[in-house]
TORKOL-4160 file (C-alpha; in steps of 0.2 Angstrom, whole numbers, padded with zeros to 4 digits, m for minus):
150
<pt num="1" X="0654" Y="0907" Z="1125"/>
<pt num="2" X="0666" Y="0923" Z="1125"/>
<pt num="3" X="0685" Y="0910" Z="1125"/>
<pt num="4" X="0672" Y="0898" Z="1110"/>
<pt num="5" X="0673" Y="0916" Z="1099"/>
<pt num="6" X="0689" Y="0921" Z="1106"/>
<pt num="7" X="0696" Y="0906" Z="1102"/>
<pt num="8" X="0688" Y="0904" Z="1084"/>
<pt num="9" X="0695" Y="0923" Z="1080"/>
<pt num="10" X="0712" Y="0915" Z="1085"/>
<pt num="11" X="0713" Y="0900" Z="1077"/>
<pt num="12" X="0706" Y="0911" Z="1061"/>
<pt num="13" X="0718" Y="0925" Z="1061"/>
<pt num="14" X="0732" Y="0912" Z="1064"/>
<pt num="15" X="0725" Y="0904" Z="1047"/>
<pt num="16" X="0723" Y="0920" Z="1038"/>
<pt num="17" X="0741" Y="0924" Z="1043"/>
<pt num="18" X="0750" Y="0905" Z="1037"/>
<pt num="19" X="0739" Y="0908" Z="1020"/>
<pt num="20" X="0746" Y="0926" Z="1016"/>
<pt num="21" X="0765" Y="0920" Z="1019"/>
<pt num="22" X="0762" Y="0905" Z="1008"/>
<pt num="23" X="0755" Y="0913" Z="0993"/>
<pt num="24" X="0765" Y="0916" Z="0978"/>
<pt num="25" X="0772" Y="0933" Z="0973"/>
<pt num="26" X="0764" Y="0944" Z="0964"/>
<pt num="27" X="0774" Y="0949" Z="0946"/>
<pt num="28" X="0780" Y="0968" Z="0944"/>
<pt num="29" X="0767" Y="0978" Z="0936"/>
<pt num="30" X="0773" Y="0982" Z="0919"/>
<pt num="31" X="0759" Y="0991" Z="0911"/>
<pt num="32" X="0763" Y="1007" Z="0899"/>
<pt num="33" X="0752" Y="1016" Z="0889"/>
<pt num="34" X="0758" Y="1008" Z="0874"/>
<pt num="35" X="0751" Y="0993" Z="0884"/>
<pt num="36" X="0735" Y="0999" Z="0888"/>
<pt num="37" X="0732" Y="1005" Z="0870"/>
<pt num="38" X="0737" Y="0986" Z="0864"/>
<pt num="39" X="0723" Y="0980" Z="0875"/>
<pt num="40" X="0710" Y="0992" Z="0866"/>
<pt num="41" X="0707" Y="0978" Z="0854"/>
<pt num="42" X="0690" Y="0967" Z="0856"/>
<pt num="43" X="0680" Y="0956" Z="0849"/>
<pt num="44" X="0665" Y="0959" Z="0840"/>
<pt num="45" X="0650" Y="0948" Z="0831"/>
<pt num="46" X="0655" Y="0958" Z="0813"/>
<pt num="47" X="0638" Y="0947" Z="0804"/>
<pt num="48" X="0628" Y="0933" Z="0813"/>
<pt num="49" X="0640" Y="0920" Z="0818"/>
<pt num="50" X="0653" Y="0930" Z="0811"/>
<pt num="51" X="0666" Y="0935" Z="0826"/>
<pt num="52" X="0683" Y="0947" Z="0821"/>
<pt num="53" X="0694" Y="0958" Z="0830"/>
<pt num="54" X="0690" Y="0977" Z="0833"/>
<pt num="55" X="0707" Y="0988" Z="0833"/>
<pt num="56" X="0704" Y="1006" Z="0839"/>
<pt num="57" X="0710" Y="1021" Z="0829"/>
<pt num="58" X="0723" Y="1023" Z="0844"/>
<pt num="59" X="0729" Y="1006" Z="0840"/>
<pt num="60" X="0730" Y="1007" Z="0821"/>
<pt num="61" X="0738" Y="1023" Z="0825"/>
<pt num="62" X="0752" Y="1011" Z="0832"/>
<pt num="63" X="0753" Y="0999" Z="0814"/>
<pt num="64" X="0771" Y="1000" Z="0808"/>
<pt num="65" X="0778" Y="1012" Z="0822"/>
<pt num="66" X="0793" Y="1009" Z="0833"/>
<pt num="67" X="0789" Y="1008" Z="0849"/>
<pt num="68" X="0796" Y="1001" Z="0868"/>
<pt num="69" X="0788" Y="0989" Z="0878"/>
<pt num="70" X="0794" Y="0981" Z="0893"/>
<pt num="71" X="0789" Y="0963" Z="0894"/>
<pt num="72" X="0791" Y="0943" Z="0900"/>
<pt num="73" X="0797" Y="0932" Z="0886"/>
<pt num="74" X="0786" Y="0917" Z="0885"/>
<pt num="75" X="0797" Y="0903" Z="0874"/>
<pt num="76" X="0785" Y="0895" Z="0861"/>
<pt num="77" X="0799" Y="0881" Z="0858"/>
<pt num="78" X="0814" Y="0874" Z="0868"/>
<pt num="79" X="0832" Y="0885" Z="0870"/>
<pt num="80" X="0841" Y="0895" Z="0881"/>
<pt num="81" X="0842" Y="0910" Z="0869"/>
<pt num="82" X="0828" Y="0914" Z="0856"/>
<pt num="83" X="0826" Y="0924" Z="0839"/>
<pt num="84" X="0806" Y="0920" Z="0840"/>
<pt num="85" X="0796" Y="0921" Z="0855"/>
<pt num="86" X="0780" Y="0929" Z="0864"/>
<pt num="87" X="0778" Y="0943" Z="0873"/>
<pt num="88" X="0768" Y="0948" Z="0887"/>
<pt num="89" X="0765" Y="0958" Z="0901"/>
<pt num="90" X="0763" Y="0943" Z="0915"/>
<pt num="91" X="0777" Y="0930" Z="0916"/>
<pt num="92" X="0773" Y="0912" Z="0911"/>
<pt num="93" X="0773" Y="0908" Z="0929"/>
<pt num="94" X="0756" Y="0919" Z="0930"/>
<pt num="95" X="0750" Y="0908" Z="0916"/>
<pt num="96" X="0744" Y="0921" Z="0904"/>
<pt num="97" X="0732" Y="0907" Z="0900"/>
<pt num="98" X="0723" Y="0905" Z="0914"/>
<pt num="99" X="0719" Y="0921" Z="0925"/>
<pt num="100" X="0704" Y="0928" Z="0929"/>
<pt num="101" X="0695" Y="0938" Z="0917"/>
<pt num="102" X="0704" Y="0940" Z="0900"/>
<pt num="103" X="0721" Y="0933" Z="0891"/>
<pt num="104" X="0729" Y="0948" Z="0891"/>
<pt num="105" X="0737" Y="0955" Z="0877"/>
<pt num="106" X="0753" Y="0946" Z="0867"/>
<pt num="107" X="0765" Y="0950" Z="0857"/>
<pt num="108" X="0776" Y="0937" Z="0843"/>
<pt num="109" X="0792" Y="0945" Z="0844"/>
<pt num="110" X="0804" Y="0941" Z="0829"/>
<pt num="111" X="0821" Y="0949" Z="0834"/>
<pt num="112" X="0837" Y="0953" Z="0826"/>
<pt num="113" X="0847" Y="0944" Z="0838"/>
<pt num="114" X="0845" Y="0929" Z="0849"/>
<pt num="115" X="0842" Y="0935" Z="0865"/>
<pt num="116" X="0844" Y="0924" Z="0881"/>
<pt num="117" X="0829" Y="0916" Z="0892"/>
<pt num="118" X="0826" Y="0925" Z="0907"/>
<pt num="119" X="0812" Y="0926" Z="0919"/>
<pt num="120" X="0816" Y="0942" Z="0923"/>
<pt num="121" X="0805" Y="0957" Z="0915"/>
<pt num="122" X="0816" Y="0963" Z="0899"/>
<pt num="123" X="0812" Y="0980" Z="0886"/>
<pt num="124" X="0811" Y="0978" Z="0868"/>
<pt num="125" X="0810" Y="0991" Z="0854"/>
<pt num="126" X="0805" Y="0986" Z="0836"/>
<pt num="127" X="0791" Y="0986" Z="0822"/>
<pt num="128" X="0774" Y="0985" Z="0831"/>
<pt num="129" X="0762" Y="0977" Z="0816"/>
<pt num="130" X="0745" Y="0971" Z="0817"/>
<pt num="131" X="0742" Y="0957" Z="0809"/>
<pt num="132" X="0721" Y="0957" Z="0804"/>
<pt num="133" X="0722" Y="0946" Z="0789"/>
<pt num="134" X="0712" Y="0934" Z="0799"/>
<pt num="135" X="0726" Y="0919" Z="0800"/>
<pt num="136" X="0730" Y="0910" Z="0813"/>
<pt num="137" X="0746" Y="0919" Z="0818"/>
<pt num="138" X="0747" Y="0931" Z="0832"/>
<pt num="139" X="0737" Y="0947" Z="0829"/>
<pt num="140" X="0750" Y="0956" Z="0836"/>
<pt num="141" X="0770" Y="0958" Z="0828"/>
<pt num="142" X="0784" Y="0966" Z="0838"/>
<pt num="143" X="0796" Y="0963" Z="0821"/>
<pt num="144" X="0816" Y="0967" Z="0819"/>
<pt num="145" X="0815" Y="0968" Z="0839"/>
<pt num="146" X="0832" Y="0973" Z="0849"/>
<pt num="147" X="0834" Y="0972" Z="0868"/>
<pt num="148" X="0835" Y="0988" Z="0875"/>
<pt num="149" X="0838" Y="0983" Z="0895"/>
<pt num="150" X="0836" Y="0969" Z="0907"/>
């Protein structure tokens, strides 16, 4: 009975191990304060049946400031360099989509120059607007965005 157990912790360990090589890695943690007071915003029933977004005065207190953010791009058409795109805290390989829990918070980015795709994790400065008219474009605007660093 001992080399049954012995064996089965073997066999698991060995298992565990082969799984932790395989998995993918994990992207660079990018958070900032100005990211964590993006993500203040929620949803709230305003009236029955009537849902709209909730922006904290720390995030209002954001509306038409510059400010940094370091970001992925996410293409939102096809190109190698891009005047239009969003911007998020996960790559597109983390599917921003698709996690656990919420879509975390995106940015439309509208820079003054085309900047070139890259996977890589990029900082931008520009206009941060927030955009409640209650459209269906982003609800966030980084606008007149420049590339800071790669």
């Amino acid at each position: 009975m001992k080399r049954v157990v012995v064996l089965v912790f073997l066999i698991s360990s060995l298992l565990t191990y082969n799984d932790a090589k395989s998995q993918v890695k994990v992207h660079k943690d990018l958070r900032t304060s100005t990211w964590n007071i993006i993500g203040l915003r929620y949803d709230k029933e305003l009236s029955p049946g009537n849902w709209g977004s909730v922006y904290p005065p720390q995030l209002k207190a954001l509306n038409n400031k510059t400010i940094e953010l370091p970001g992925y791009m996410i293409p939102i058409k096809v190109g190698s360099k891009f005047k239009e795109f969003m911007f998020s805290i996960v790559p597109v390989e983390s599917c921003p989509y698709c996690g656990t829990g919420d879509i975390p918070a995106m940015l439309q980015v509208s820079a003054n120059v085309a900047i070139p795709i890259t996977d890589k994790p990029i900082k931008l400065q520009g206009k941060f607007v927030i955009n409640d008219s209650g459209n269906d474009q982003s609800e966030f605007f980084l606008l007149n965005a420049v590339l800071i660093s790669k």
